[in-house]
VEXMAR-136735 format. One record per residue (C-alpha): residue in three letters; y, x, z. Coordinates in steps of 0.02 Angstrom, whole numbers, plus 50000, padded with zeros to 5 digits. Layout:
VEXMAR-136735
ALAYXZ ...
END
This chain:
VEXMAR-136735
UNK480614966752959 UNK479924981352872 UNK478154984352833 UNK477405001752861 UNK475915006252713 UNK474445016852717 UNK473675020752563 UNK472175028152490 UNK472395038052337 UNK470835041552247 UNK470585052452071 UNK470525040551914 UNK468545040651868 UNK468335048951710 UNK467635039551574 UNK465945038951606 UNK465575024351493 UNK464535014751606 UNK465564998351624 UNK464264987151530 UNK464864970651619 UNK466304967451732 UNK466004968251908 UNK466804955652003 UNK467974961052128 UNK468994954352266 UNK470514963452351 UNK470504956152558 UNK471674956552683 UNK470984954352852 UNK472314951753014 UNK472034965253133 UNK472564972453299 UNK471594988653301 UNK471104992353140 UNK469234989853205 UNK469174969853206 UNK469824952053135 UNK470764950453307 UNK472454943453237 UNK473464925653195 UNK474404929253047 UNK476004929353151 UNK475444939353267 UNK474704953953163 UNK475254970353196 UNK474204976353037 UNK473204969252903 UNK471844980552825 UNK471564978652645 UNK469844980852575 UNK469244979852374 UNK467464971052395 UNK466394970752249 UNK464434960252299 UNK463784976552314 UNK465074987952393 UNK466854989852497 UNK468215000252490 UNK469775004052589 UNK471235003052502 UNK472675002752651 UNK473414997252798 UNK475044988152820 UNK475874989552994 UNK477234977953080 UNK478084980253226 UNK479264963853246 UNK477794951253262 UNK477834933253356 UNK476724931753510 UNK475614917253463 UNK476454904153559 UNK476444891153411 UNK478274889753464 UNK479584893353301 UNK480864903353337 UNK482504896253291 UNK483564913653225 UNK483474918153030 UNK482294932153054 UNK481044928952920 UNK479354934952991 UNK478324926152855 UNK479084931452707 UNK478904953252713 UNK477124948852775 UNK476664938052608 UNK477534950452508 UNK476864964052588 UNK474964955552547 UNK475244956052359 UNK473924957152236 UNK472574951052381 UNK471374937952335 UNK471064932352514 UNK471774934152692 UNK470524933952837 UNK471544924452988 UNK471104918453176 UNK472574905153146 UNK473904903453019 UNK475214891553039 UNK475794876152903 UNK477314883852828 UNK476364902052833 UNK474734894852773 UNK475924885352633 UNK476684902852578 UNK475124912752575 UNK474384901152467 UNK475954900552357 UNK475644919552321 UNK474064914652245 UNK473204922252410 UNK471674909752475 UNK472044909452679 UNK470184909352756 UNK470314904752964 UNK468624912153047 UNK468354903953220 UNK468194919453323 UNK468654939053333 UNK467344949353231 UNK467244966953155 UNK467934971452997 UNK466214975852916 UNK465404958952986 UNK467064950452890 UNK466554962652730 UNK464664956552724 UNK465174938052730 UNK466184940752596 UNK464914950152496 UNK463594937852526 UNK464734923652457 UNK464914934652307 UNK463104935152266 UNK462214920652211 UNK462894903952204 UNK464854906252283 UNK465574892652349 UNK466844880852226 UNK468454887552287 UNK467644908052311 UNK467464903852122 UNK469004900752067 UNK469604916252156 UNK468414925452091 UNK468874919051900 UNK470504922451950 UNK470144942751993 UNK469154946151856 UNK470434951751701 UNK470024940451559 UNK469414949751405 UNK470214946751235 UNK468464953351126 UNK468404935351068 UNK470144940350948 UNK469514948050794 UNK471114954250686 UNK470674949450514 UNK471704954450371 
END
């Protein structure tokens, strides 16, 4: 299974000098049919769209297409097709995955990528997916939002002073 990309290239900013503090960001995958919605089991997803969403805005970064997906029967299918691995791989570098359903052994691989699996009980748009992430961000996140947030934000070595 090959995975198709879409990416958005955007100019370096220039050095403006206005990075005080270190915003934290989070890089999200959400499981998509239509580009429009969390619609998707992990399985079953054609596409996942992959957002960078700092507490304050979002950004696009790409879109990564599938076409041999399984039909959300629940049932495994007993060839040596791996559908779960090009999909994790393909997800690298996300801090969470926005999922309808995701299976034990998928669920078990995503998180083994260092990707937090989050299951939302129903279909909603990809900006309703973007707020609740955004309002988790500000404030008091929840424990385990934490830890992927600690985990996104590059650790700064200031505290090393070289003296001779």
């Amino acid at each position: 299974m090959t995975a198709r990309r879409l990416q958005l290239i955007e100019p370096e900013a220039g050095g403006d000098g206005a990075a005080a503090g270190v915003v934290p960001r989070l890089r999200i995958a959400i499981a998509t049919q239509d580009m429009k919605a969390l619609n998707a089991h992990f399985g079953s997803a054609r596409r996942f769209a992959v957002w960078d969403v700092t507490p304050d805005d979002a950004h696009f970064v790409e879109a990564v297409g599938f076409d041999d997906v399984s039909d959300e029967s629940g049932a495994h299918k007993v060839d040596v097709d791996d559908r779960i691995g090009p999909k994790v791989d393909a997800l690298a570098g996300c801090n969470l995955l926005f999922v309808l359903a995701i299976g034990g052994p998928a669920a078990a691989k995503v998180v083994g990528a260092h990707i937090h699996p989050v299951k939302l009980p129903a279909p909603q748009s990809i900006a309703s997916v973007i707020e609740r992430v955004q309002t988790m961000m500000k404030g008091n996140p929840p424990p385990w939002l934490r830890k992927v947030m600690g985990a996104a934000v590059p650790r700064s070595m200031d505290f090393l002073d070289e003296e001779d």
